[in-house]
N, C-alpha and C positions, 0 to 999 in steps of 0.2 A: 872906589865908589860902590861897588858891589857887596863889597865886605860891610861898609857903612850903611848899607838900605839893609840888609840883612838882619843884622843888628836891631836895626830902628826899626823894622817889621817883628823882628822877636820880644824886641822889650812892647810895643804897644800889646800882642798877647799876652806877656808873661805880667803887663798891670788890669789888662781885663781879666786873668786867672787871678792876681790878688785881689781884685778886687768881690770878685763872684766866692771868693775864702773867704776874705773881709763878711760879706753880707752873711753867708751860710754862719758864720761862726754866731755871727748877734744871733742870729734867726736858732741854733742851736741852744742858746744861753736861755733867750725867750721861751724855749720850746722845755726847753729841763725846770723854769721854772713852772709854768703850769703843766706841768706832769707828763710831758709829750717825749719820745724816743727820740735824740741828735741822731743826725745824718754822717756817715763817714764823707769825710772832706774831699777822699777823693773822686766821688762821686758828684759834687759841688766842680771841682776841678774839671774832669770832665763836661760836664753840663758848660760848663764855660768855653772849653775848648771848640765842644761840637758848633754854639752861638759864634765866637768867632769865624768858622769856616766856612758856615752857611753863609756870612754874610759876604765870604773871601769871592762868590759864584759870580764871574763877569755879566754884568747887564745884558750882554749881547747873549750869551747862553741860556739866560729865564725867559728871557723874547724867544726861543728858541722854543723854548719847553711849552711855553703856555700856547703858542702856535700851533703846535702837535696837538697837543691837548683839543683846542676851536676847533682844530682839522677832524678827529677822532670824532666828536660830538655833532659835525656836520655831518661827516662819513655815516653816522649810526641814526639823525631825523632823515637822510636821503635814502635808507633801506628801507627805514618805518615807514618813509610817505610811497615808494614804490611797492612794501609789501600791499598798503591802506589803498593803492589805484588800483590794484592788480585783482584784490579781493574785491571792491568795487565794480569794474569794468566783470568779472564772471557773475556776479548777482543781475546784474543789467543783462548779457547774454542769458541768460537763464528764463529772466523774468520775459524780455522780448519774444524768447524762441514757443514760452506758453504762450503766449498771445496770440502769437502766429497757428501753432498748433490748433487752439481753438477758434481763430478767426475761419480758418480751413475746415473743420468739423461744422461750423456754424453754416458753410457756402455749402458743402456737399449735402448737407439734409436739405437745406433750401431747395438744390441744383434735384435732390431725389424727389421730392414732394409736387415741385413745379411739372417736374415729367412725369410723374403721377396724374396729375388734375389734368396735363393735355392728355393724356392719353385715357383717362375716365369720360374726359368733353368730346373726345372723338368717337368711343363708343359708343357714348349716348349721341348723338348727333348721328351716328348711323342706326341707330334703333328709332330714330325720331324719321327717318326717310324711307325705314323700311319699310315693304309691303306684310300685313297682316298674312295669315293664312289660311284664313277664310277668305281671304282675295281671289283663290284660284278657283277654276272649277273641279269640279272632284273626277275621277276617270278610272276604269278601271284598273289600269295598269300604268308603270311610268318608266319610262328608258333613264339612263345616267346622267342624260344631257338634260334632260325635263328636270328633274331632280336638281340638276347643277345649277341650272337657271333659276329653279325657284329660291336655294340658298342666296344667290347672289342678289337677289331681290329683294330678299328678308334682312338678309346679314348687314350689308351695305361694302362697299369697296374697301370701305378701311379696314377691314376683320376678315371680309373674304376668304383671304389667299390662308393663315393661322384657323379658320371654321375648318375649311376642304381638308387641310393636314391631317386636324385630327377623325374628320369623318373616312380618309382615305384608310387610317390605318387599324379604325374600329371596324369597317363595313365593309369597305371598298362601294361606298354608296349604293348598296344595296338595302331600302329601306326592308325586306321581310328578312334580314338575315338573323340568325338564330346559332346560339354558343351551344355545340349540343351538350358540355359537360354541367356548364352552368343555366343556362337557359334564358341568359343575357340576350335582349331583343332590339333587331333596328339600323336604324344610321348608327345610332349613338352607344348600341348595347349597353340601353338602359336592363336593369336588376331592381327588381324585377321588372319586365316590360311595363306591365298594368303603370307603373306611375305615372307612363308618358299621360294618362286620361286623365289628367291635370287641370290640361290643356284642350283636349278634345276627346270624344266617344270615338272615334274612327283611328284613332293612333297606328293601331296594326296596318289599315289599308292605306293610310292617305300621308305622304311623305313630307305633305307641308304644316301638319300635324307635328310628326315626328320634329321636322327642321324650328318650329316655333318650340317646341319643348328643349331642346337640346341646348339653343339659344340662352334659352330664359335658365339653363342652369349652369352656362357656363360667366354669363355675370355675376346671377346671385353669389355662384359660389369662388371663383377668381378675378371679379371685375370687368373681363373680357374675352372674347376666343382669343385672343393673343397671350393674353396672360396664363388660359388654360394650357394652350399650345407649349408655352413654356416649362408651364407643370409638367406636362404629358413628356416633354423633352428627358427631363431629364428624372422622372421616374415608371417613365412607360406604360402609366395609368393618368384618367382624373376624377 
C-alpha cells in the first residue's frame, strides 16, 4: 500500500511537471514567433515543482501561519495605541500642571494686593482719627513721655508701635537732636532740617510739628510707618 500511494503521489507531480513542459513549450513556440527569447525548460520544470509543494502545506499549518501573522499586527496596533495614550496622558499633565501654575500666580497677586488695600485702609483710617498738631498747646520744653503721647495721638494705634521704631533709632526722641557730621535735625533727622517748615515755622521747637512732618513723609513716601519701618529694617535708612 505504501509503495502504491507513493507511486500515485509521484506520477500526479510528474503530470503536473508535463504538463507545466507542455504549456512552457507552446508558450516558447509563441514566443520564437513574434521575436521573443524561449525560456529553458528547466526553469518551466521547476516553476512546477515549487506550485506543486506549496500546495502539498497542510491546512492546519496555514491556520497556523496566518495566526501568527493577526497576532504580530495585534501585537504592533497595541504598542501604537499605548505609545498614542502615553504621549497623550503627558501633554494633558503638562497642559493641567500650567494651569495650575498660573491659577496660583493669579491667587498670590490677588492675596498681595488685598493686604496691600487693608493695610493702605488702615493707615488711612488712622490718619483720619488722628489728632492735628496744631491741636496741642505749645510749651517750652517737652519730656519723652509728652512727646510719646503726642505721636500716639497723631499716628493712631495701628502705625504707632512701626512710627516709635523708627523715631527710637533716629533720635532716641529727642526732638532738638542734631548729627554733628551731617547736621541732620530732629525726631526724624530730617537733611536738611529746614524742610520740616513744610509743615510749620516752629519745627526746631515744637515736637508736634516735627511728629506731623515725619508722618506725612513716611506715607507719601512708603504708604505707611509700617512700611517705612520695613525699609528702615532692612537697609538702616529711609
Amino acid at each position: 500500500m505504501l509503495e502504491g500511494n507513493r507511486v500515485s503521489r509521484i506520477s500526479v507531480r510528474g503530470f503536473a511537471v508535463a504538463s507545466a513542459t507542455a504549456v512552457t513549450a507552446v508558450g516558447s513556440v509563441v514566443g520564437v514567433a513574434s521575436g521573443s527569447v524561449a525560456q529553458n525548460n528547466n526553469d518551466a520544470e521547476a516553476t512546477a515543482a515549487d506550485t506543486t509543494l506549496l500546495a502539498d502545506i497542510p491546512a492546519g499549518e496555514q491556520a497556523q501561519v496566518q495566526t501568527a501573522s493577526l497576532t504580530q499586527q495585534a501585537d504592533a496596533q497595541a504598542i501604537a495605541a499605548d505609545a498614542s495614550a502615553k504621549k497623550d496622558a503627558e501633554a494633558a499633565a503638562r497642559k493641567a500642571a500650567a494651569e495650575t501654575a498660573i491659577a496660583k500666580k493669579v491667587a498670590a497677586e490677588r492675596a498681595a494686593k488685598e493686604a496691600k488695600e487693608r493695610i493702605e485702609a488702615k493707615a488711612a483710617a488712622s490718619r483720619d482719627t488722628a489728632r492735628d498738631a496744631t491741636s496741642f498747646p505749645t510749651q517750652s520744653s517737652y519730656t519723652v513721655a509728652q512727646i510719646q503721647a503726642m505721636a500716639r495721638q497723631m499716628v493712631g494705634a495701628g502705625q504707632y508701635s512701626c512710627f516709635s521704631n523708627i523715631v527710637d533709632h533716629e533720635s532716641s526722641w529727642n526732638y532738638r537732636a542734631v548729627n554733628a557730621s551731617s547736621g541732620a535735625y530732629g525726631l526724624f533727622q530730617a537733611l536738611p532740617g529746614s524742610k520740616m517748615a513744610s509743615v510749620g515755622a516752629d519745627w526746631q521747637t515744637n515736637p508736634a510739628t516735627q511728629i506731623k512732618w515725619g508722618l506725612n513723609y513716611m506715607n507719601s513716601r512708603y504708604g505707611s510707618p509700617c512700611q517705612a519701618w520695613t525699609f528702615w529694617q532692612a537697609n538702616h535708612w529711609y
